[in-house]
C-alpha positions as CSV (number, residue, x, y, z in Angstrom):
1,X,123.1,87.9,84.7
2,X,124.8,89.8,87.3
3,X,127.6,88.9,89.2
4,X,127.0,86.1,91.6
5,X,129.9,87.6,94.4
6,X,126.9,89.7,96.0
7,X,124.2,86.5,96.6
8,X,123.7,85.1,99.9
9,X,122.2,81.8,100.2
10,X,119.5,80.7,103.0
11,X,122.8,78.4,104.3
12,X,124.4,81.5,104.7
13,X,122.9,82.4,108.0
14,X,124.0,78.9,109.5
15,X,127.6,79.7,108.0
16,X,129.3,80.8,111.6
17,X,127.9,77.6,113.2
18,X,129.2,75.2,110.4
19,X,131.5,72.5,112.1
20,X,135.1,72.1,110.5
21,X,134.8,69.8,107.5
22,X,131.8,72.2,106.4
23,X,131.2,75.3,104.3
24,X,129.4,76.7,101.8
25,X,131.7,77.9,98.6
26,X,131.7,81.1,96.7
27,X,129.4,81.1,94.0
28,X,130.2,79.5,90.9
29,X,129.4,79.5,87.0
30,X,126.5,76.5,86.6
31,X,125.4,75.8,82.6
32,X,123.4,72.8,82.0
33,X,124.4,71.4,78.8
34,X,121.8,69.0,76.7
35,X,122.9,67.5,73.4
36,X,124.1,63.8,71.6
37,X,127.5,62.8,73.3
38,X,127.8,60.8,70.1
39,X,127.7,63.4,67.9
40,X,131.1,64.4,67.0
41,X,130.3,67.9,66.1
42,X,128.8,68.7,69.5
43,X,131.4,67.4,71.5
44,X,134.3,68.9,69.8
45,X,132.4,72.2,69.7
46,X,132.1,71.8,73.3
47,X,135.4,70.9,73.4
48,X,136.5,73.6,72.1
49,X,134.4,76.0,74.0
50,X,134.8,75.0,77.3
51,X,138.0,73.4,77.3
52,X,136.6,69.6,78.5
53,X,135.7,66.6,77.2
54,X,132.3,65.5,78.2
55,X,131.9,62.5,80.2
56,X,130.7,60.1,78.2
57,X,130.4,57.2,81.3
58,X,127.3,57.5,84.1
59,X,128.1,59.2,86.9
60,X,131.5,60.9,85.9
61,X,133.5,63.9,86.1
62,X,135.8,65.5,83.4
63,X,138.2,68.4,84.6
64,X,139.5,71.1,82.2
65,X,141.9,73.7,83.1
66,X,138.8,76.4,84.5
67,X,136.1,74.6,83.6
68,X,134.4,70.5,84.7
69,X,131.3,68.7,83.6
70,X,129.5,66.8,85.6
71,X,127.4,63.7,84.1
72,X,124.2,64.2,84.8
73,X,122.5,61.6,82.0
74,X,123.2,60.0,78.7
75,X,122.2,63.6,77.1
76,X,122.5,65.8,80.0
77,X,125.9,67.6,81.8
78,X,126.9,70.5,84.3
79,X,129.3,72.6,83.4
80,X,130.6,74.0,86.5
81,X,133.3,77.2,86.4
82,X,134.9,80.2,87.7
83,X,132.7,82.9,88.8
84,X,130.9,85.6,86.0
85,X,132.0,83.1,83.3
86,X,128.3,81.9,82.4
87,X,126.8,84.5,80.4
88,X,130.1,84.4,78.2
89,X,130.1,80.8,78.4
90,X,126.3,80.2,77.1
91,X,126.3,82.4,74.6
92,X,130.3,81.0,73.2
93,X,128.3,77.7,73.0
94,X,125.0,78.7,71.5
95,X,126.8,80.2,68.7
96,X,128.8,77.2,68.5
97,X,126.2,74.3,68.5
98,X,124.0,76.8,66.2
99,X,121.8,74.3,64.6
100,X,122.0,71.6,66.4
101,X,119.6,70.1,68.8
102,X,121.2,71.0,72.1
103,X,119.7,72.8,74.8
104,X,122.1,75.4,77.0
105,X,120.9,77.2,79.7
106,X,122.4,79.3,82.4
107,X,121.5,77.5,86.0
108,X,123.7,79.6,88.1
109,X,121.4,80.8,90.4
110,X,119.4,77.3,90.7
111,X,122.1,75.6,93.0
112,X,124.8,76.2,96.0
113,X,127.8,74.1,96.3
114,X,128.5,72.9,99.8
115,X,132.4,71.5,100.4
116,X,132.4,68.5,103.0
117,X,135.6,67.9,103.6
118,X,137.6,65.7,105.9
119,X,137.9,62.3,107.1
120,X,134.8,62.2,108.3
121,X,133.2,63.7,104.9
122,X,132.2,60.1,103.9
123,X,130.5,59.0,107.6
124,X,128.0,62.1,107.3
125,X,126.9,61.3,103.8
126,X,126.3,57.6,104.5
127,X,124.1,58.8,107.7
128,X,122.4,61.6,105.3
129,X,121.7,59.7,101.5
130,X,121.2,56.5,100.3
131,X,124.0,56.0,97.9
132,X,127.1,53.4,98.6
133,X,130.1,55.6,99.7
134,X,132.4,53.0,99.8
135,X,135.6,53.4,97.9
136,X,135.4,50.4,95.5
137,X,132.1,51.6,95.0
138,X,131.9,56.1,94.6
139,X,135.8,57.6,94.0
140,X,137.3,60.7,93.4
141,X,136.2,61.7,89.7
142,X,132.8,60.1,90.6
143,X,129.1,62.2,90.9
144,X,125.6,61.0,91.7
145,X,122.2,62.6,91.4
146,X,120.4,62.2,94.6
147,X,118.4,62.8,97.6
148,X,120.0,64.2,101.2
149,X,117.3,64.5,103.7
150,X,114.8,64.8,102.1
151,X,116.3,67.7,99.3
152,X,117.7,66.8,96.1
153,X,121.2,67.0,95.8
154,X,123.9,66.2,93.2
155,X,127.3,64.5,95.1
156,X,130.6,65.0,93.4
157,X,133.8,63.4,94.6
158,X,136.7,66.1,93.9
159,X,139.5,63.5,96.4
160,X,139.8,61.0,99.2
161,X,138.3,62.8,101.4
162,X,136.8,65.8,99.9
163,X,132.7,66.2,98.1
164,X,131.1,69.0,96.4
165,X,127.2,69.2,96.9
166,X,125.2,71.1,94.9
167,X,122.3,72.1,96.5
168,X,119.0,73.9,95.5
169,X,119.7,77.5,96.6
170,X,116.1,77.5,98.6
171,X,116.7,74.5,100.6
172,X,120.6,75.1,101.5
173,X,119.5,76.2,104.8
174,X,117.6,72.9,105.3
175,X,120.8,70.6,104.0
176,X,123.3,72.6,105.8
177,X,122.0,72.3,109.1
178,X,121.1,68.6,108.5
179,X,125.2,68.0,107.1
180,X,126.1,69.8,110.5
181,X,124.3,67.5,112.6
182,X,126.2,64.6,110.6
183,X,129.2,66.1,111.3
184,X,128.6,67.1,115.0
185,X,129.5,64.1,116.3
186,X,132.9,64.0,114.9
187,X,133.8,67.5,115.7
188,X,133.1,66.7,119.7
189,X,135.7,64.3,119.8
């Protein structure tokens, strides 16, 4: 796969009117991961490979030193890394979980990762998805699969006050304009 440096999202053209608290982030390295989390040999190997431990709890995040999964389902994870590492990275674990019944697949280009960021991070997601932002309830180390408007949308907690949202590359325009407007009111003040 080439380099992801050179793509520019649909969200891209909305970038200069982003409001503070909002921007799009730099391509990243995106490998869904399928396979049985109680299988020791897979999650060593993946271990091993990619340098985290697989969530094994719903809806959590496990950091590495370059490289964090996302839970995604009880069989199902994203991998999410530096930039260019995904061609090395599928084919490191293909040969690794050879003969197994896993499934690995390079999903790079699939989504865009939005950074919401701020003390007001938490007021536009409540006004844009369903999901129960409150802290005893969605914490730092915490993702969710989901809708946002009306796009689907995957909601990582990376701190207090700080979300990653992966969005479908096509409908970044649609979710960053509707994020902006969430935020609009806060940046007025």
């Amino acid at each position: 796969m080439a380099k992801l440096a050179n793509w520019i999202t649909p969200a891209a053209a909305l970038a200069d009117s982003f409001p503070a608290g909002l921007k799009e982030l730099a391509p990243r390295a995106q490998v869904s991961l399928r396979g049985n989390i109680d299988d020791k040999a897979f999650v060593d190997a993946v271990k091993t490979v990619a340098g985290v431990t697989l969530p094994k709890k719903a809806n959590k995040v496990a950091t590495g030193d370059k490289m964090k999964a996302l839970w995604l389902s009880p069989d199902e994870w994203l991998l999410v890394g530096e930039e260019a590492t995904q061609d090395a990275l599928v084919a490191a674990l293909e040969e690794a979980l050879a003969g197994q019944h896993i499934a690995v697949n390079d999903v790079s280009a699939n989504r865009t990762i939005f950074a919401l960021e701020g003390l007001h991070a938490r007021d536009a997601l409540m006004k844009s998805c369903a999901l129960d932002f409150h802290p005893g309830n969605f914490t730092a180390g915490d993702c969710a699969q989901t809708v946002i408007g009306k796009s689907p949308a995957i909601i990582e907690q990376v701190s207090l006050t700080d979300y990653h949202l992966y969005i479908r590359g096509s409908l970044s325009r649609y979710v960053g304009g509707w994020l902006a407007e969430a935020l609009k009111e806060y940046s007025e003040k």
